[in-house]
N, C-alpha and C positions, 0 to 999 in steps of 0.2 A: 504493500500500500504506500509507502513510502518515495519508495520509487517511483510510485506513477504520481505522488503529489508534485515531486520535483520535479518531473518531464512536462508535467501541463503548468508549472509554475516558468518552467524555461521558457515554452510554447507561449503562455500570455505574454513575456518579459518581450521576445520577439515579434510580436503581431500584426506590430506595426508601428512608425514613427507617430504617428498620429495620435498616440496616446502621448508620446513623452510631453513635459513642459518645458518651459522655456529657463535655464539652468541661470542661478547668479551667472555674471561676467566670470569668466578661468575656468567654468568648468564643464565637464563632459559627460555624457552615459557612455560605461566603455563596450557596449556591443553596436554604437553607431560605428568603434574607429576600430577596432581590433575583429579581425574576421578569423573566426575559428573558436572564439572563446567562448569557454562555457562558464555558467551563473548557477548557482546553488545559494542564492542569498537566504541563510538560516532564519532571521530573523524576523523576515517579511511571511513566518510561517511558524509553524509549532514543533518543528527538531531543531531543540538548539537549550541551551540549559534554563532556562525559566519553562520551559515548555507553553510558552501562549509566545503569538506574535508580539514584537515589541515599540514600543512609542518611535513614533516618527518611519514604522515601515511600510508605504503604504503600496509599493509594489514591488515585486522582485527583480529590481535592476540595481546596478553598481552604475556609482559615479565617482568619479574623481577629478582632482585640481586635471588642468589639459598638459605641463610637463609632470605630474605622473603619471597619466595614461599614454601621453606619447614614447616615456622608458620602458612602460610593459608593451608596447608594439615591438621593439627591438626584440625583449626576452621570446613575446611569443614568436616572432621569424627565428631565431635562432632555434627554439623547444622543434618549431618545424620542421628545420632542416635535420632535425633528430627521430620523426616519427612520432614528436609529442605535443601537447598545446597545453595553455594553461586554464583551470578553474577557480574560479572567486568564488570566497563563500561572503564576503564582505570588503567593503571598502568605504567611502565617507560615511559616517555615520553620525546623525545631528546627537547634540548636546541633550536633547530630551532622553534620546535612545540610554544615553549612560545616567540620566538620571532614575531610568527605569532600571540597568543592573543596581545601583546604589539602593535605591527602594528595596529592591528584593533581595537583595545582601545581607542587609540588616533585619529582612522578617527570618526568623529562626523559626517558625514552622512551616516555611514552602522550603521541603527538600525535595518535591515531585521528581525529577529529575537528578539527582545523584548519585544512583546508581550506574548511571552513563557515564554520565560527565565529569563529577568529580568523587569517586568513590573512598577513596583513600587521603581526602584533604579535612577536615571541619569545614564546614561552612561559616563559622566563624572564624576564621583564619583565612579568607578570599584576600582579605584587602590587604593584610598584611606580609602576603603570601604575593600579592602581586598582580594577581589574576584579575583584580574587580579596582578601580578607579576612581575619580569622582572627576577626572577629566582623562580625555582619551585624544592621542594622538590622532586617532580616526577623524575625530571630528575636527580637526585641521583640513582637510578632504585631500592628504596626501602618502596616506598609510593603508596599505591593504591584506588582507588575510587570502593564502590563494594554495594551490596545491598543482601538480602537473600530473596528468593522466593521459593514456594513449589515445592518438590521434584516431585512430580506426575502431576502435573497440569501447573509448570511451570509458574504460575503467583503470582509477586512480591506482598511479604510485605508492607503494609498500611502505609510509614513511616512519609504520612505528607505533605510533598512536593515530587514534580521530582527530579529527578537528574540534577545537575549543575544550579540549579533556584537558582538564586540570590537573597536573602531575607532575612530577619528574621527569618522566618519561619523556615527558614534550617537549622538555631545554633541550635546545637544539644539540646539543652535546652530551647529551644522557648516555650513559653506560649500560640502560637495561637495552638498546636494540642492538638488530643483527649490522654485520657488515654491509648489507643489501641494504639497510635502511640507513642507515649514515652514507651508503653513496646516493641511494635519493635523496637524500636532506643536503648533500654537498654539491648536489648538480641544481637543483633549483637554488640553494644560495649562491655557489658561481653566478651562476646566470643572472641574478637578481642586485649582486654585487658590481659585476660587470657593466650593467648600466642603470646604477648611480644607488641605488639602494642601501639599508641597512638594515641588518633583521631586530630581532629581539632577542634576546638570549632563552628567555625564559618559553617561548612558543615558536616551533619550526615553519609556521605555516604566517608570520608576522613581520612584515616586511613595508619600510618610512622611505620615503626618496629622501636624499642628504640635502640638497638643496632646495627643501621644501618652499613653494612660496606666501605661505601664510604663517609661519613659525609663531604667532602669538594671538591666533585667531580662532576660535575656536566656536562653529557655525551651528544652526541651528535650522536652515529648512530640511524641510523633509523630503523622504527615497518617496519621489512617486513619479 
């Protein structure tokens, strides 16, 4: 079931331009510029660790500032010329959005989802831990969460862990994966490094352009 909610969530994201609106000045939806790339935006849906959609996701598209989405044009031609492309499970994400992790951070009995997501953390220990914010580079609109998976088959990279699992596991440099997933997690960060990027330490799949152009802005309209 899952599955088919994200393929018809891709399917609406795609349907046509005529839905988009018209984006602050700088910024882009990135399946107008980047062809090949798939969208899995968690939040604009119910798999993702609050388990309900979240504030400010009102469709399942990614935007970003327009030089970050022009440096992931580069990665995804290069991921091509490998047999691979890249998936966004996010990318700008307004200021409300993180007001809504912050909300449900601090409620200690919605752990509906931690059995997924973060099974081995307290949920009170999110923020001190790292994971949960009360401001998010995201909502810079120059930070993106993204994964590579194969070009023809459409099924993601071995990286280790899911996406947004809160854990050890997930620092990019975690000693619990295989060699197979430290060379996935070393080829999307090349790649991502290469043009112009820098990750996170603590999540594989978390990656800021270095010369972001909003570095003290932190936005507030919404994914629609």
């Amino acid at each position: 079931m899952k599955s088919l909610l994200i393929t018809l969530s891709i399917l609406f994201c795609f349907s046509g331009q005529a839905q988009d609106r018209a984006l602050p000045q700088g910024f882009v939806y990135l399946h107008h510029i980047i062809p090949g790339l798939e969208l899995e935006i968690r939040y604009a849906g119910e798999h993702n660790f609050l388990g309900k959609p979240v504030d400010g996701y009102h469709r399942p598209v990614a935007i970003l500032s327009r030089p970050a989405a022009e440096a992931l044009i580069k990665v995804q031609h290069d991921l091509r010329q490998q047999g691979y492309c890249l998936k966004v499970f996010d990318a700008y994400r307004p200021q409300r959005a993180v007001d809504h992790f912050v909300r449900w951070a601090r409620d200690a009995t919605d752990t509906l989802e931690k059995p997924e997501f973060y099974p081995d953390v307290p949920k009170s220990e999110l923020f001190q831990r790292g994971y949960i914010a009360s401001k998010s580079g995201h909502s810079r609109g120059s930070t993106v969460d993204l994964t590579i998976i194969n070009a023809n088959t459409g099924e993601e990279l071995d990286m280790g862990s899911p996406y947004d699992f809160f854990g050890i596991i997930s620092h990019y440099d975690s000693e619990q994966v295989t060699s197979e997933q430290k060379a996935n997690r070393e080829l999307l960060k090349s790649l991502m490094e290469k043009h112009g990027f820098h990750p996170y330490p603590e999540e594989w799949w978390h990656y800021t352009l270095r010369n972001e152009p909003y570095p003290e802005t932190y936005f507030d309209f919404p994914v629609e």
